[in-house]
C-alpha positions in Angstrom: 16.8 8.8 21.7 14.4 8.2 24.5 12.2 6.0 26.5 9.2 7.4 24.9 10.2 6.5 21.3 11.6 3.2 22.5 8.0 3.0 23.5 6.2 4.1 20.6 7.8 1.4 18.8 7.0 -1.1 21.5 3.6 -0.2 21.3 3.4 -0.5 17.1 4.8 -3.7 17.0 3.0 -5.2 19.8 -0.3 -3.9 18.8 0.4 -5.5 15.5 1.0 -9.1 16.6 -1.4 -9.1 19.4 -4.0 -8.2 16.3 -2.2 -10.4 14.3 -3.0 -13.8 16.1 -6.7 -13.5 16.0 -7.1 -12.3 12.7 -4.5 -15.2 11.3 -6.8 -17.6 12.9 -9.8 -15.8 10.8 -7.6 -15.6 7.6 -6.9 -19.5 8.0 -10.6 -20.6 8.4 -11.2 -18.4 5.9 -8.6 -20.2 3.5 -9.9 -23.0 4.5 -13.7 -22.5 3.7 -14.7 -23.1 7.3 -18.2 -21.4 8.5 -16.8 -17.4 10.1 -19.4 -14.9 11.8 -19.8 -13.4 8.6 -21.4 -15.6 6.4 -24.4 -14.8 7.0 -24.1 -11.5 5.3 -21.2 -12.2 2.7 -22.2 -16.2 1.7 -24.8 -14.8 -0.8 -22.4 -12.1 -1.9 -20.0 -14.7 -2.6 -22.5 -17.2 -3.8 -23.1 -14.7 -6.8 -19.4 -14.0 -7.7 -19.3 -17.6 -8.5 -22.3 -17.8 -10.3 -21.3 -15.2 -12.2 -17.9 -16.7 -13.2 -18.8 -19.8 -14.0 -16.6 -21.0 -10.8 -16.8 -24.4 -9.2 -15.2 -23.4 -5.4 -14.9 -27.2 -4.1 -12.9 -28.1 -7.2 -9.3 -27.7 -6.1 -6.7 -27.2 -8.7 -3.1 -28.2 -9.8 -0.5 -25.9 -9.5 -0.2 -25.5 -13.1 -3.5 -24.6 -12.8 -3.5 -22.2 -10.0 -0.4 -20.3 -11.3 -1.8 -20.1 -14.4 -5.1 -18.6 -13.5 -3.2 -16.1 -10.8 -1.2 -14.9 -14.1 -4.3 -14.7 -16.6 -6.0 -12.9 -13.9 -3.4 -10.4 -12.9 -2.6 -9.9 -16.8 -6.8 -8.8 -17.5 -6.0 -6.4 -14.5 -2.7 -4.7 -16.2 -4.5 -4.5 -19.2 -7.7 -2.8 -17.5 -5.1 -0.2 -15.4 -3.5 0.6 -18.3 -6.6 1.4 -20.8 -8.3 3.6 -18.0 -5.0 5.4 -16.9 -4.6 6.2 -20.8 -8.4 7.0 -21.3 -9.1 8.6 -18.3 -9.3 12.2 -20.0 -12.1 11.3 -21.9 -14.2 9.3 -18.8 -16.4 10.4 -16.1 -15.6 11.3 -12.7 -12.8 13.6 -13.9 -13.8 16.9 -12.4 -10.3 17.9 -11.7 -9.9 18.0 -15.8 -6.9 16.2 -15.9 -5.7 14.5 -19.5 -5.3 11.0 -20.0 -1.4 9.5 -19.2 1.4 9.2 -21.3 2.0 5.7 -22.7 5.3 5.0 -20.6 3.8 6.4 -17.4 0.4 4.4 -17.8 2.7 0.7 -18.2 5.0 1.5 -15.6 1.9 2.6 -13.1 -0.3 -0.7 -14.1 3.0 -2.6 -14.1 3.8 -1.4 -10.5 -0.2 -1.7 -9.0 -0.5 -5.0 -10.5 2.4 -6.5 -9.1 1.8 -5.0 -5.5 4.8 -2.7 -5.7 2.7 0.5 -6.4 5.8 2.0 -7.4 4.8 6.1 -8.1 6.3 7.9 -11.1 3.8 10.5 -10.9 2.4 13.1 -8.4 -1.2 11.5 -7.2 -3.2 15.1 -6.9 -1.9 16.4 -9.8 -1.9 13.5 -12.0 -4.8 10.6 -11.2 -8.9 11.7 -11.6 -11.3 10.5 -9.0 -12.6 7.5 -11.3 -8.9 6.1 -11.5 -7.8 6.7 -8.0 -11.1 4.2 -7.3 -11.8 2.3 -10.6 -7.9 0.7 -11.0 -5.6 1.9 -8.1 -8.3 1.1 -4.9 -8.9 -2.3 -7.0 -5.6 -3.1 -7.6 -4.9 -2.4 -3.8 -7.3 -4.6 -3.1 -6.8 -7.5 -5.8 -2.6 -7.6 -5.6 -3.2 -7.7 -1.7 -5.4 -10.8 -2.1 -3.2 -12.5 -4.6 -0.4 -12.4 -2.6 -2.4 -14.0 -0.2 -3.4 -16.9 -2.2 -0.1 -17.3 -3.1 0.3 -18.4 1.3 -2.9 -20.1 1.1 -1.6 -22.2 -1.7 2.2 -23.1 -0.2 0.2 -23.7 3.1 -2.2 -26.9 1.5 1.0 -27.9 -0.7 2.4 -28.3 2.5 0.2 -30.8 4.0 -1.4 -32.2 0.4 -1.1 -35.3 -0.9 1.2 -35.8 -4.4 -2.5 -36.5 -6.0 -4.3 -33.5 -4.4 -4.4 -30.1 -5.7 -3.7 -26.7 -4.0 -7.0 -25.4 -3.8 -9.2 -23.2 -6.4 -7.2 -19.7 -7.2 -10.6 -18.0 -7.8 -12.2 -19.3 -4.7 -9.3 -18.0 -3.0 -9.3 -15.0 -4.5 -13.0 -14.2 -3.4 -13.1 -15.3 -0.1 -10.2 -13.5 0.8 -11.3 -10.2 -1.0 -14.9 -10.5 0.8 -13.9 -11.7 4.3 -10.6 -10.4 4.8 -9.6 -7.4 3.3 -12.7 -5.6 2.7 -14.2 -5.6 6.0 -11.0 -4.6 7.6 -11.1 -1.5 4.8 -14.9 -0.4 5.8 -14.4 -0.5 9.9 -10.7 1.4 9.1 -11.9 4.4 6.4 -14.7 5.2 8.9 -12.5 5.7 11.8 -10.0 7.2 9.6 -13.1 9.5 8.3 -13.9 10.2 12.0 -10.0 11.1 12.8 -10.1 13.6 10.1 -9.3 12.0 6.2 -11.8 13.7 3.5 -13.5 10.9 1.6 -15.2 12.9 -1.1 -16.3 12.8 -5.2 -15.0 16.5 -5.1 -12.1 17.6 -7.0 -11.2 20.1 -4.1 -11.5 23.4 -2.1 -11.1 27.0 -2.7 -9.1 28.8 -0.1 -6.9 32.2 1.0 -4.0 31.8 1.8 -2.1 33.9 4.3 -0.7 36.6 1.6 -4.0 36.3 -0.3 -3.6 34.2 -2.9 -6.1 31.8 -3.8 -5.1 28.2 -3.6 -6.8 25.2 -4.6 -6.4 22.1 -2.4 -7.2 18.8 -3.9 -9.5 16.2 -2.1 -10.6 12.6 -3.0 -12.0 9.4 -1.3 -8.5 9.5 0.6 -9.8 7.4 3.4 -10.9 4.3 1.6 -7.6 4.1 -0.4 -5.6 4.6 2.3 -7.2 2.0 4.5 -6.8 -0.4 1.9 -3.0 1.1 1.2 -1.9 0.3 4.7 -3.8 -3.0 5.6 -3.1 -4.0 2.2 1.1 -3.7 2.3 1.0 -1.3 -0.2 1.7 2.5 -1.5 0.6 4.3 -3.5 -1.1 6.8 -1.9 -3.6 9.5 -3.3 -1.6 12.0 -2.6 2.2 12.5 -3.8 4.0 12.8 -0.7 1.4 9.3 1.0 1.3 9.4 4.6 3.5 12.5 5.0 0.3 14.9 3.7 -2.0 16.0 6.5 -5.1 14.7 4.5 -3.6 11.0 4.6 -1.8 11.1 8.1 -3.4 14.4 10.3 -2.5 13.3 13.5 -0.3 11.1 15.6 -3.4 8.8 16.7 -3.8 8.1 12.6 -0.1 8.0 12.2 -0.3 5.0 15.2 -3.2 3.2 13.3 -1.7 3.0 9.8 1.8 2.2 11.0 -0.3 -1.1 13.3 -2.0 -1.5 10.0 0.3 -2.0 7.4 2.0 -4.5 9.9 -0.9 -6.5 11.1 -1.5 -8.8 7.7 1.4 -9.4 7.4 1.8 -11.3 10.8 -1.6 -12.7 10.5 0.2 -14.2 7.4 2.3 -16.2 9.8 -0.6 -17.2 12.4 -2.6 -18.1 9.3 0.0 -20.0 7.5 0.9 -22.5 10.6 -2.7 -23.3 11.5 -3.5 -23.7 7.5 0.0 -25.9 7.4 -0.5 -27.7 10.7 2.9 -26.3 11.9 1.9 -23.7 14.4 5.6 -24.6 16.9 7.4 -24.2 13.5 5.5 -20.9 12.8 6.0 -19.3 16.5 9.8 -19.7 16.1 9.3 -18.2 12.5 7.6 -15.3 14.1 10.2 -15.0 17.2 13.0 -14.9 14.7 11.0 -12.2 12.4 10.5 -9.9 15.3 14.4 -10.4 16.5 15.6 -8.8 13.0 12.7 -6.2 12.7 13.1 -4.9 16.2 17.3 -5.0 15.6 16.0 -3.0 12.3 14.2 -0.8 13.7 16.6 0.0 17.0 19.2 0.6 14.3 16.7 3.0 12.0 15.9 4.9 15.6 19.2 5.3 16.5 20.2 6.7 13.3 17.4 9.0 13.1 18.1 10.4 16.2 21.3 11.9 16.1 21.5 15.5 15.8 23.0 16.6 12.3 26.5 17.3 12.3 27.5 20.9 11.7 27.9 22.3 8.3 31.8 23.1 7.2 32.0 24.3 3.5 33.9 22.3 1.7 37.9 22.3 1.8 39.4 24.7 -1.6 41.7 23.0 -4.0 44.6 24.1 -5.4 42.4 24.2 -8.9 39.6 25.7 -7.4 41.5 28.6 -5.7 43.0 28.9 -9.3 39.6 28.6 -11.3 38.4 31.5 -8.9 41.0 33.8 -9.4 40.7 33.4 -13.5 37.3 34.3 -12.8 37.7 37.3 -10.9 40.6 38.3 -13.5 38.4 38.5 -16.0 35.2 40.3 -15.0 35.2 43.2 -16.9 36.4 46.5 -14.9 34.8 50.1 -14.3 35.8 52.4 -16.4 37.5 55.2 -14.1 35.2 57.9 -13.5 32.1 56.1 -13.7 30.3 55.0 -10.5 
């Protein structure tokens, strides 16, 4: 341990709730349907998603009816993961040639991206075409990010509603914080992520020479739009199998300082967002005073751990019945016959 890494985790965690109150203040207007700076550009966009849906956005529902739309929605999506994941060596944007999944693998990935564990039973490079890694996983970055955020949203009105008023429109929610929120935070991260080094590419990969000669092929995708979206999102599920410990996800430590701020920074906003949506913003500072208390004792206690040299190998202590087991070995290894070398 020193003063440098005591530092480096100053510096995450107070990058990330210095970002964090702004942006909560966004995400709450934003719940809210309030007029942000980027209406002008995304109020058509979102405008036509309605349209298109059939979606009345000033009609606030129940919270039958909003748990019940956040389940039919989030159902359509595992079904959609699951039917590409199985399909997907038969559909374009597979130039890596790999085979559709096995039944038990597909579920338990469209189980895990659907409910925003993203949970991964398979290696990403080896495993996932380009058209899956962006068609379902991206999305479902995206879409289980933005439903867990509607979920806030929703406790945040209940909060301050009326017993006759409802919690707000699920879809509504769903849009607006899909448009406003995460996806312009994605665009202005994968570019500097792009310009820091992470491929974004349709290509299935490289050739190369190794040292020794060998040819080697190294895999490439649009890693810098999923893993914007990965971190700012709270998820995993990385394109690659190791995530953020592969060079192409995580070269250097000024990306390694940007997705470790990111994949923190939502999740205060959360807090910000949540008190000035509830109208309980002294309530909310002592929520976030006691959350950084037990992630910094957390963390101090992870760091201290990490830190200690590893203690020095001893082999392990002979029994009686293995110092018995080894000699009935030895006794019964067949002998040279005498004469013979």
């Amino acid at each position: 341990m020193n003063w440098q890494g005591w530092a480096e985790i100053a510096l995450t965690l107070g990058l990330a709730v210095a970002i964090a109150w702004p942006l909560g203040v966004y995400m709450s207007r934003v719940w809210n349907g309030e007029r942000t700076w980027l209406d002008p550009v995304l109020g058509p966009v979102e405008t036509l998603f309605y349209a298109a849906g059939g979606i009345d956005p000033k009609k606030s529902q129940t919270w039958h009816a909003y748990a019940l739309a956040l389940l039919a929605f989030n159902a359509a999506g595992f079904v959609m993961v699951y039917a590409v994941l199985r399909l997907q060596g038969g559909l374009p944007l597979n130039p890596q040639g790999f085979a559709g999944l096995s039944p038990h693998l597909a579920f338990n990935t469209a189980a895990s991206f659907v409910t925003n564990t993203n949970w991964q039973s398979y290696g990403g490079e080896t495993t996932m075409s380009t058209l899956s890694q962006m068609l379902v996983l991206t999305v479902q970055n995206f879409v289980s990010a933005a439903t867990g955020a509607t979920i806030a949203a929703a406790l945040a009105r209940a909060f301050v509603a009326n017993r006759g008023e409802g919690v707000g429109n699920f879809w509504a929610d769903l849009v607006r914080t899909t448009l406003y929120v995460l996806l312009p935070l994605c665009i202005v991260l994968s570019l500097v992520l792009v310009a820091l080094g992470l491929p974004q590419t349709l290509a299935a990969g490289v050739d190369a020479t190794t040292l020794e000669g060998a040819p080697q092929r190294i895999a490439l995708f649009a890693t810098a739009s999923q893993e914007a979206i990965k971190q700012l999102g709270i998820n995993g599920g990385g394109v690659f199998n190791v995530n953020s410990a592969h060079p192409f996800e995580n070269p250097t430590p000024l990306t390694n300082l940007i997705t470790a701020v990111s994949i923190n920074v939502l999740g205060w906003a959360a807090f910000f967002a949540f008190g000035r949506s509830a109208m309980a913003r002294k309530d909310i500072r002592a929520l976030v005073i006691s959350a950084m208390i037990l992630l910094s004792a957390g963390a101090a206690a992870i760091y201290a751990t990490e830190t200690q040299p590893a203690p020095p190998w001893s082999p392990p202590m002979s029994t009686p019945r293995s110092i018995w087991k080894a000699r009935r070995f030895a006794s019964a290894r067949p002998r040279r016959p005498p004469g013979r070398p």
